[in-house]
HTML snippet that shows the backbone in 3Dmol.js (N, CA, C, O; Angstrom):
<script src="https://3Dmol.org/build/3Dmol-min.js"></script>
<div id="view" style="width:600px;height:400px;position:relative"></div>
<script>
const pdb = `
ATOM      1  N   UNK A   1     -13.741 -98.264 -70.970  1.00  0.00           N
ATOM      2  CA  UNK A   1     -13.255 -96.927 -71.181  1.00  0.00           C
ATOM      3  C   UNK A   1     -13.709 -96.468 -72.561  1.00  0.00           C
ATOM      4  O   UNK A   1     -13.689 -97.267 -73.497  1.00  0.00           O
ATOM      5  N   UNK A   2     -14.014 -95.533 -72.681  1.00  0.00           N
ATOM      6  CA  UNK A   2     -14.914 -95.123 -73.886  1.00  0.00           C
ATOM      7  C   UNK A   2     -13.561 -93.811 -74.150  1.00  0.00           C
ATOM      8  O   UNK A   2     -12.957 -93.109 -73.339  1.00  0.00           O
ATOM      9  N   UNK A   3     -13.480 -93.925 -75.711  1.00  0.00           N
ATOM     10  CA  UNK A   3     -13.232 -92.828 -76.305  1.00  0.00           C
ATOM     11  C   UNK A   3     -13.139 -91.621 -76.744  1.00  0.00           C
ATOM     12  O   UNK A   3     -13.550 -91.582 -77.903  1.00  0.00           O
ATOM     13  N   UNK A   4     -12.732 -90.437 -76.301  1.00  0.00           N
ATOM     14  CA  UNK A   4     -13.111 -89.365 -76.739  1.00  0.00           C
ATOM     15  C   UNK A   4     -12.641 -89.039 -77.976  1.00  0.00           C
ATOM     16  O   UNK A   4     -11.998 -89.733 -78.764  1.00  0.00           O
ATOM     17  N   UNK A   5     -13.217 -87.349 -78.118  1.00  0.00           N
ATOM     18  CA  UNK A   5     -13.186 -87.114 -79.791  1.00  0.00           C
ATOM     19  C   UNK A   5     -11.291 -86.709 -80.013  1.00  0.00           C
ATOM     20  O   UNK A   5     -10.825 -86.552 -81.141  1.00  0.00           O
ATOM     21  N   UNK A   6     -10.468 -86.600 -78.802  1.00  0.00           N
ATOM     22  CA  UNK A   6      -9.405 -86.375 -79.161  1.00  0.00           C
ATOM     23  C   UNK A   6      -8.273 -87.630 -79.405  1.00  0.00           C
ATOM     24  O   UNK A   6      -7.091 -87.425 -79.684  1.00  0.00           O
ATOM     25  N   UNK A   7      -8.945 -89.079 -79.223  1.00  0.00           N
ATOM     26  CA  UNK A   7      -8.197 -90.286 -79.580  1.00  0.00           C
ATOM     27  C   UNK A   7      -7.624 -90.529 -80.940  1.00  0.00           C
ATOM     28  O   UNK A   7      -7.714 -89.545 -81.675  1.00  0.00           O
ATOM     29  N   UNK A   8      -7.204 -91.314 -81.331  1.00  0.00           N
ATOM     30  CA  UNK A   8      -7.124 -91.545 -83.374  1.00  0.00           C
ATOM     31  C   UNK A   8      -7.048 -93.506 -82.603  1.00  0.00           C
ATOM     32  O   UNK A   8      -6.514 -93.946 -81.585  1.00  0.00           O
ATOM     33  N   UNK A   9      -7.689 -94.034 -83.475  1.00  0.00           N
ATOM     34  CA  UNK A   9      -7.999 -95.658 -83.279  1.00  0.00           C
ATOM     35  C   UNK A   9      -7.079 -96.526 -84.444  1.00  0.00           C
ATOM     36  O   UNK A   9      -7.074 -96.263 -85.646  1.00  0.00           O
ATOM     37  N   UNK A  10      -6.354 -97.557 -83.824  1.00  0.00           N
ATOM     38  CA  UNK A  10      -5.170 -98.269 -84.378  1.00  0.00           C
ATOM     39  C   UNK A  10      -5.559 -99.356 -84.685  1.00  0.00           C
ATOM     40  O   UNK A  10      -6.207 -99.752 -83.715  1.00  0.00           O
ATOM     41  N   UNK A  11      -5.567-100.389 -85.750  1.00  0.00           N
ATOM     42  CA  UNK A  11      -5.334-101.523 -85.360  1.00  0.00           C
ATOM     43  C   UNK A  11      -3.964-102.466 -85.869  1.00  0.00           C
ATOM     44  O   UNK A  11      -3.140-101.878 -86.570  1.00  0.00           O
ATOM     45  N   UNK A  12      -3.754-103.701 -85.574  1.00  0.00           N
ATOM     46  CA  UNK A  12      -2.861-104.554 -85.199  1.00  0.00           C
ATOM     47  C   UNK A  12      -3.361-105.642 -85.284  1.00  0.00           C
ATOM     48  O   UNK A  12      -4.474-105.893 -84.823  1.00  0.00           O
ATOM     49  N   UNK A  13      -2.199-106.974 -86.242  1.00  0.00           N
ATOM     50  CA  UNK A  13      -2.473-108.265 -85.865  1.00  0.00           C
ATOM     51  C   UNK A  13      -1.294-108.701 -84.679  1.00  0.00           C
ATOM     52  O   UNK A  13      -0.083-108.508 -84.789  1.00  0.00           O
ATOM     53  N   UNK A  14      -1.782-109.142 -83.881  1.00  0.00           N
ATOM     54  CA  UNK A  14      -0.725-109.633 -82.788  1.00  0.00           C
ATOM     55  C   UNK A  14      -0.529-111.152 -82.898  1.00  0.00           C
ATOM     56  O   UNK A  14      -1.383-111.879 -83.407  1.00  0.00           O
ATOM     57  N   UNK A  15       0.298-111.470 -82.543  1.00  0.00           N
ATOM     58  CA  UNK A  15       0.497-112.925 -82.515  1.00  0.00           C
ATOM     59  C   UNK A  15       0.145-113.583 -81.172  1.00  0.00           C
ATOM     60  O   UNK A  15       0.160-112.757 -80.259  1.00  0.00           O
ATOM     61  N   UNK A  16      -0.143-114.737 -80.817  1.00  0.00           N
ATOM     62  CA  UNK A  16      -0.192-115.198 -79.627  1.00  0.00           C
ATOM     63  C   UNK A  16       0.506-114.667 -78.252  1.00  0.00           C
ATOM     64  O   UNK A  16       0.142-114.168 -77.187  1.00  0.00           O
ATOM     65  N   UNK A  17       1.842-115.104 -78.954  1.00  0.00           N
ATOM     66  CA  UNK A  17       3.223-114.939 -78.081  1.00  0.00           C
ATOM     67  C   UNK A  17       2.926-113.208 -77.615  1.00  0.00           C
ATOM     68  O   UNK A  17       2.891-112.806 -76.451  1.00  0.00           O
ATOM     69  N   UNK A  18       2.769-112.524 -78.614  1.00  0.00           N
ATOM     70  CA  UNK A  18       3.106-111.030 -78.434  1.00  0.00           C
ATOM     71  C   UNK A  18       1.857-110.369 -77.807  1.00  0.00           C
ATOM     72  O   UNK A  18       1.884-109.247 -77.301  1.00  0.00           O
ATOM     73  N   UNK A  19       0.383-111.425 -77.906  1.00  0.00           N
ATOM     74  CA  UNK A  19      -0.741-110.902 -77.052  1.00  0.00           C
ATOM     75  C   UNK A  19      -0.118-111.195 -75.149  1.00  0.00           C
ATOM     76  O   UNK A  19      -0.217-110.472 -74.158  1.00  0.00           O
ATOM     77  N   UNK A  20       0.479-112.526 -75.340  1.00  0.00           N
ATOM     78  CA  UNK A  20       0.876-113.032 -73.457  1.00  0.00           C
ATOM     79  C   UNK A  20       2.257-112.105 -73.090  1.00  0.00           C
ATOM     80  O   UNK A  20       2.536-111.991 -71.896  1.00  0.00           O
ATOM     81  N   UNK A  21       3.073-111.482 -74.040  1.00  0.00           N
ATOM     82  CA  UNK A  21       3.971-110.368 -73.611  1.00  0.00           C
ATOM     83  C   UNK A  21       3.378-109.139 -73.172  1.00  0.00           C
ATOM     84  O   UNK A  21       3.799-108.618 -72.140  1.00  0.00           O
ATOM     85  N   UNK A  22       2.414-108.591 -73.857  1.00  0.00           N
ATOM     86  CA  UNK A  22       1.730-106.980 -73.577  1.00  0.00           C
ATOM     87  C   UNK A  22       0.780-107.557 -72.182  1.00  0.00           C
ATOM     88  O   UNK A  22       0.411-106.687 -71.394  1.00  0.00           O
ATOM     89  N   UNK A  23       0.511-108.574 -71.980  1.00  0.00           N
ATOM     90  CA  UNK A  23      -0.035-108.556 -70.829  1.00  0.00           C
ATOM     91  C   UNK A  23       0.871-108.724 -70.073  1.00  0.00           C
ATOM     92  O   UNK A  23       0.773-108.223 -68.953  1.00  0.00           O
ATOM     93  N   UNK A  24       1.960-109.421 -70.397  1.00  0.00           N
ATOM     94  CA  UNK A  24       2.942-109.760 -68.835  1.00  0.00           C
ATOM     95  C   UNK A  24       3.005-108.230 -69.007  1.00  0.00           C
ATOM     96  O   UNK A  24       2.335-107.721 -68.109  1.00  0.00           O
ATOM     97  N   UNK A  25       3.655-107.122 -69.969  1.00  0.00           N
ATOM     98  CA  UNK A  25       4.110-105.875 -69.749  1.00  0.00           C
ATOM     99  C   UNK A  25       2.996-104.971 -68.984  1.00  0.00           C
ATOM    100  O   UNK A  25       3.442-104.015 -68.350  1.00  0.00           O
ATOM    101  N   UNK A  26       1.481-105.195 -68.979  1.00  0.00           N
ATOM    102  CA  UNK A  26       0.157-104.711 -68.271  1.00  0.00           C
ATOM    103  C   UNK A  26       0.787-104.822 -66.890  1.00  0.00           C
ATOM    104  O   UNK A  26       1.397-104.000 -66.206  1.00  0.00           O
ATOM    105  N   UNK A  27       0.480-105.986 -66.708  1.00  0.00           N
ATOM    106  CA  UNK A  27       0.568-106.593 -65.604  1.00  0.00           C
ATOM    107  C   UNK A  27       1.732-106.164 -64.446  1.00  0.00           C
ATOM    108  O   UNK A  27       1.313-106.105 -63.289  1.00  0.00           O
ATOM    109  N   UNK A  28       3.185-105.857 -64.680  1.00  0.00           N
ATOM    110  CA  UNK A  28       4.127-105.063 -64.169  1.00  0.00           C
ATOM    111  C   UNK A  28       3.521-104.023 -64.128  1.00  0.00           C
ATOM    112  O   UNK A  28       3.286-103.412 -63.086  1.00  0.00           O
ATOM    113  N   UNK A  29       3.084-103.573 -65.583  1.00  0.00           N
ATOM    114  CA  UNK A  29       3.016-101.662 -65.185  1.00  0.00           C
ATOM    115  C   UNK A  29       2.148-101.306 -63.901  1.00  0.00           C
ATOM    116  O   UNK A  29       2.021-100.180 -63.421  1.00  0.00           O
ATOM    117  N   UNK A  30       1.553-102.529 -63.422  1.00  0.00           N
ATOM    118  CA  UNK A  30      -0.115-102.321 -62.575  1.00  0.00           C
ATOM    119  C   UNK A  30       0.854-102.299 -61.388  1.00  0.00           C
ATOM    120  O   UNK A  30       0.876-101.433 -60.513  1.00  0.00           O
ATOM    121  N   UNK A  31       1.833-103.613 -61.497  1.00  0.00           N
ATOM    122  CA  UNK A  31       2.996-104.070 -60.189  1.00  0.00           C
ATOM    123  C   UNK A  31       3.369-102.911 -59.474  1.00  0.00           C
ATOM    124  O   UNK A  31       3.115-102.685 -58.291  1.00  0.00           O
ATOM    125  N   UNK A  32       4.226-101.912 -60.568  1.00  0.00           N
ATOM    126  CA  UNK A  32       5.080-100.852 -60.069  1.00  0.00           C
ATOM    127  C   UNK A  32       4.532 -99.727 -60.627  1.00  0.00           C
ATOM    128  O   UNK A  32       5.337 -98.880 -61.014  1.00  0.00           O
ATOM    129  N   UNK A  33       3.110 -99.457 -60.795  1.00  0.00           N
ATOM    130  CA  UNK A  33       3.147 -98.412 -60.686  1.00  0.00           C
ATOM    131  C   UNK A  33       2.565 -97.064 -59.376  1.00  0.00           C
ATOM    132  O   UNK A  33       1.684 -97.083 -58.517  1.00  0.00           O
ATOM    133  N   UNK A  34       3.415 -96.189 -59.737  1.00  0.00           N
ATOM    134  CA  UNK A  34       3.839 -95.180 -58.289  1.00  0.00           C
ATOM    135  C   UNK A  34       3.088 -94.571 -57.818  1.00  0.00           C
ATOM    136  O   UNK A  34       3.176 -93.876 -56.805  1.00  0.00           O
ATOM    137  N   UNK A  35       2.056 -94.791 -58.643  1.00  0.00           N
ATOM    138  CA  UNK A  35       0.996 -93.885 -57.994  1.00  0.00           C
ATOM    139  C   UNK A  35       0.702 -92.104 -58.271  1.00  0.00           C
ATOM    140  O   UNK A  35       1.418 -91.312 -58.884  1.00  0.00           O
ATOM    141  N   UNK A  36      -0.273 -91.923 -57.751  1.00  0.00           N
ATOM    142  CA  UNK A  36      -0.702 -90.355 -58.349  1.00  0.00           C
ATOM    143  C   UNK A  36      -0.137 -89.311 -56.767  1.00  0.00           C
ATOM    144  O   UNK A  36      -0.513 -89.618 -55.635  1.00  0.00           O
ATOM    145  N   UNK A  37       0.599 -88.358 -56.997  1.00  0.00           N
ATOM    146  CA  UNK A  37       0.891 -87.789 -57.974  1.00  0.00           C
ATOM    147  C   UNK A  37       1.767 -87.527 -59.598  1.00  0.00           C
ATOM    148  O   UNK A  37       1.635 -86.688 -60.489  1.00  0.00           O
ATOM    149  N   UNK A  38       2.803 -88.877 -59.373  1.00  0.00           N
ATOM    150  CA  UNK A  38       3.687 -89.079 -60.061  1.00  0.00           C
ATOM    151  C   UNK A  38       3.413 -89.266 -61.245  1.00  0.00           C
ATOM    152  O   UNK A  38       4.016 -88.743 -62.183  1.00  0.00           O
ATOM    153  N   UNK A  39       2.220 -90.238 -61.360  1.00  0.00           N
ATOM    154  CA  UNK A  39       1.609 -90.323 -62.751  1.00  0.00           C
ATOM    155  C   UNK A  39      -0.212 -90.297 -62.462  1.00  0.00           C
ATOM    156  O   UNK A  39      -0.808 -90.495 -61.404  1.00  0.00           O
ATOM    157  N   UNK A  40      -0.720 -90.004 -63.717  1.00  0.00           N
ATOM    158  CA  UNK A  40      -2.336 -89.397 -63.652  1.00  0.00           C
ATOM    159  C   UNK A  40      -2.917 -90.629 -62.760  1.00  0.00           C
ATOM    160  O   UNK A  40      -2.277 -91.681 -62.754  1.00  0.00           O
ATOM    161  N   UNK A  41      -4.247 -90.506 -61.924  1.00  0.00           N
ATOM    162  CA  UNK A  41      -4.856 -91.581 -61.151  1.00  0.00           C
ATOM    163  C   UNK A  41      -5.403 -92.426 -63.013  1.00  0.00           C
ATOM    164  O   UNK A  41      -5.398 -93.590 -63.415  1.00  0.00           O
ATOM    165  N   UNK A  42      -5.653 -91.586 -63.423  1.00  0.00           N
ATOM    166  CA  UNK A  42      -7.084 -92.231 -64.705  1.00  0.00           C
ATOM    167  C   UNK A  42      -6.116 -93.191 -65.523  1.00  0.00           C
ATOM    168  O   UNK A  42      -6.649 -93.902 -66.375  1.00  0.00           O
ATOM    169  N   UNK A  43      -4.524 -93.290 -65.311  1.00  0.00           N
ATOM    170  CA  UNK A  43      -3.710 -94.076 -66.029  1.00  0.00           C
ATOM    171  C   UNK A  43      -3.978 -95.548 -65.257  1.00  0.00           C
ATOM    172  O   UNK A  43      -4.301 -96.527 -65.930  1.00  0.00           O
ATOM    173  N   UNK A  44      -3.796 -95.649 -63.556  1.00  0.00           N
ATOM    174  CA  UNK A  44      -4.417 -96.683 -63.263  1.00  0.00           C
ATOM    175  C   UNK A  44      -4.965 -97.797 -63.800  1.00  0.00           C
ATOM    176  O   UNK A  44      -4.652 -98.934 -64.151  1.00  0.00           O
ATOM    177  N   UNK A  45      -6.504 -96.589 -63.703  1.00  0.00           N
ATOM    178  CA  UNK A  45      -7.907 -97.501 -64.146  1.00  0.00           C
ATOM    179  C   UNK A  45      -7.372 -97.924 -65.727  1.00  0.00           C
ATOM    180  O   UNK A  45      -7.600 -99.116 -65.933  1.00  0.00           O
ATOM    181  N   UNK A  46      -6.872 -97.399 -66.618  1.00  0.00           N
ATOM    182  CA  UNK A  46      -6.889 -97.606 -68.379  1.00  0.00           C
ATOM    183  C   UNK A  46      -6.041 -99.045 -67.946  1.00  0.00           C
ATOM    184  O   UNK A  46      -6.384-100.068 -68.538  1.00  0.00           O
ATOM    185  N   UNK A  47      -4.765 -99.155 -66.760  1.00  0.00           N
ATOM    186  CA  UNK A  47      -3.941-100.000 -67.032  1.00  0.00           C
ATOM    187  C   UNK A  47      -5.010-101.363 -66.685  1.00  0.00           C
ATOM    188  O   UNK A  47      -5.072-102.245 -67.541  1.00  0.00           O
ATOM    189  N   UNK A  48      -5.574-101.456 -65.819  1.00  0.00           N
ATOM    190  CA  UNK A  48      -6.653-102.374 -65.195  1.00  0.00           C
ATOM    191  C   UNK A  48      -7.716-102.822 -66.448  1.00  0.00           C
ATOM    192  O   UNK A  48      -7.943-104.026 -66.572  1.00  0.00           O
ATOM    193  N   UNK A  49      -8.296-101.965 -67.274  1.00  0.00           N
ATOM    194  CA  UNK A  49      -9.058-102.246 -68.355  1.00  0.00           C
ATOM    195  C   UNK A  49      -7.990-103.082 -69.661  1.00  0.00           C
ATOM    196  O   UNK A  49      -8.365-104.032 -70.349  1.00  0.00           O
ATOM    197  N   UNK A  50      -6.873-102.534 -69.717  1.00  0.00           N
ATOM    198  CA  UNK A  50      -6.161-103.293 -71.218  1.00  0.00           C
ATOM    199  C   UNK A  50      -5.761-104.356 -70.170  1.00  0.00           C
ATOM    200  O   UNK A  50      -5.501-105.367 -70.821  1.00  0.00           O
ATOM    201  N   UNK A  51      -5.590-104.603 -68.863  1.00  0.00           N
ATOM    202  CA  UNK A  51      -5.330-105.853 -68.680  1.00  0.00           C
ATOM    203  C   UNK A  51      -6.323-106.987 -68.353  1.00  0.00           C
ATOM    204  O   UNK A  51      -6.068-108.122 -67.951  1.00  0.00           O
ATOM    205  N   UNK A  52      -7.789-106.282 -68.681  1.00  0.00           N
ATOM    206  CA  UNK A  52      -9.184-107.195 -68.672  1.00  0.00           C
ATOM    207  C   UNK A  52      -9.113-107.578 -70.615  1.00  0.00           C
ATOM    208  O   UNK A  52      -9.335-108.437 -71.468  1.00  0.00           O
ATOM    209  N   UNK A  53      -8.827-106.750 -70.476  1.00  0.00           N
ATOM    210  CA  UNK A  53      -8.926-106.901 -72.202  1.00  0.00           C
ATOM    211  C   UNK A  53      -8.113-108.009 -72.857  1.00  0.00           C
ATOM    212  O   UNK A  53      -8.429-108.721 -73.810  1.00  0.00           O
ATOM    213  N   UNK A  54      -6.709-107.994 -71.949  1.00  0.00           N
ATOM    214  CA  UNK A  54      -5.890-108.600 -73.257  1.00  0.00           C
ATOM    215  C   UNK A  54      -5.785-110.280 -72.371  1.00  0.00           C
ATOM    216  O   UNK A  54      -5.232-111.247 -72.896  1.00  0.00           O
ATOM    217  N   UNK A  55      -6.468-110.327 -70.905  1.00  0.00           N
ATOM    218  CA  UNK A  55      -6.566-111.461 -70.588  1.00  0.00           C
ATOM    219  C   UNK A  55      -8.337-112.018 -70.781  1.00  0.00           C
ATOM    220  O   UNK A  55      -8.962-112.721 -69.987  1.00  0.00           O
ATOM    221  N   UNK A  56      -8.741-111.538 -71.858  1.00  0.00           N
ATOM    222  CA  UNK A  56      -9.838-112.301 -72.692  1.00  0.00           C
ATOM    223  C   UNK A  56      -9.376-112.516 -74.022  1.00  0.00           C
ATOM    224  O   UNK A  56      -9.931-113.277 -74.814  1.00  0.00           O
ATOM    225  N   UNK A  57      -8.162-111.715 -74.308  1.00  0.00           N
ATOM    226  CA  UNK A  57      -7.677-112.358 -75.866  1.00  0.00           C
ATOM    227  C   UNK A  57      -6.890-113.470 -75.106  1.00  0.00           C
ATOM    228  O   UNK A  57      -6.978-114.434 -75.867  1.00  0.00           O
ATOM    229  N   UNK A  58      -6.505-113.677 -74.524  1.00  0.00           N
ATOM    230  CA  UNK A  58      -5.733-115.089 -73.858  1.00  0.00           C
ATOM    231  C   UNK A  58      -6.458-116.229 -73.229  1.00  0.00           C
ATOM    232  O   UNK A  58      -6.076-117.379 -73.009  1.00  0.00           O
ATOM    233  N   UNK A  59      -7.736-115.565 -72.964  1.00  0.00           N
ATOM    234  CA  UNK A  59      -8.647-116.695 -72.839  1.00  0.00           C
ATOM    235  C   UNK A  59      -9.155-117.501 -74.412  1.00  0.00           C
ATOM    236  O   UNK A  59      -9.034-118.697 -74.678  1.00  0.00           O
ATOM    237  N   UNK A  60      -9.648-116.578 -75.155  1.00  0.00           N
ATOM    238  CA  UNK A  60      -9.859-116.713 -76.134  1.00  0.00           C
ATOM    239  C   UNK A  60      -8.733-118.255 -77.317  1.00  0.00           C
ATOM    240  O   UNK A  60      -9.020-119.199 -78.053  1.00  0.00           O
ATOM    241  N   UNK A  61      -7.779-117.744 -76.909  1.00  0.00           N
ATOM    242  CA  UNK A  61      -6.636-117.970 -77.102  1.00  0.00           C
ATOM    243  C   UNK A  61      -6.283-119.700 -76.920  1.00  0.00           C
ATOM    244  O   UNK A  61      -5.811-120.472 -77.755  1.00  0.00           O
ATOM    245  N   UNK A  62      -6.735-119.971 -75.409  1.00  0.00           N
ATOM    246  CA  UNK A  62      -6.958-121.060 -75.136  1.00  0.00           C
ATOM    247  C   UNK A  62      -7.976-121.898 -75.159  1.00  0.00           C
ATOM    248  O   UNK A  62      -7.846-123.123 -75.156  1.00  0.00           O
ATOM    249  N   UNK A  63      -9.139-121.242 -75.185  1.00  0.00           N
ATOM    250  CA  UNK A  63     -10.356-121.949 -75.974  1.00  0.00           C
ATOM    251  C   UNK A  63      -9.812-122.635 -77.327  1.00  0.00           C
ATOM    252  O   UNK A  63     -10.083-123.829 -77.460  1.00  0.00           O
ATOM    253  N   UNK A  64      -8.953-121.898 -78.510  1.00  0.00           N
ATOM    254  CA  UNK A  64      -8.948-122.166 -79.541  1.00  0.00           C
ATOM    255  C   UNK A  64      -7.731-123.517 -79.288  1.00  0.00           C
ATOM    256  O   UNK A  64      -8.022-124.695 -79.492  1.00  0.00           O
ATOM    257  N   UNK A  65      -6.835-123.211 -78.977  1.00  0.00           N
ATOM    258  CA  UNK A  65      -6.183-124.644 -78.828  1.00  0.00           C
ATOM    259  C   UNK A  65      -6.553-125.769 -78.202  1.00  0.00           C
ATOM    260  O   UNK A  65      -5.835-126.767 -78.250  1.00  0.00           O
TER     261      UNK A  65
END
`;
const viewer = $3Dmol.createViewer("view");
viewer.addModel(pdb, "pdb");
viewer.setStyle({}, {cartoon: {color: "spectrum"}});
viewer.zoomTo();
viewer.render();
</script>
């Protein structure tokens, strides 16, 4: 997912623990979420990408231990 010019970019140190929480929290939102019309289709796809994302910081993760 690429950025447009109306984003502002954050960063964060996360801890282990708190990288395998935002994914368990990905991971539900993907569970239950209701679908379009209720919420945007393009929220979907973003939820599917941060949960490719944050299960390569957890791969990562376990490489290192």
């Amino acid at each position: 997912m690429e950025p447009n010019d109306n984003t502002m970019g954050f960063e964060m140190e996360l801890s282990d623990q708190e990288i395998r929480t935002l994914y368990y929290c990905i991971c539900e939102a993907i569970r239950v979420w209701p679908g379009s019309p209720a919420r945007p289709a393009e929220e979907q796809e973003y939820l599917y990408h941060l949960k490719s994302e944050f299960f390569k910081m957890i791969l990562e993760i376990s490489l290192e231990a």
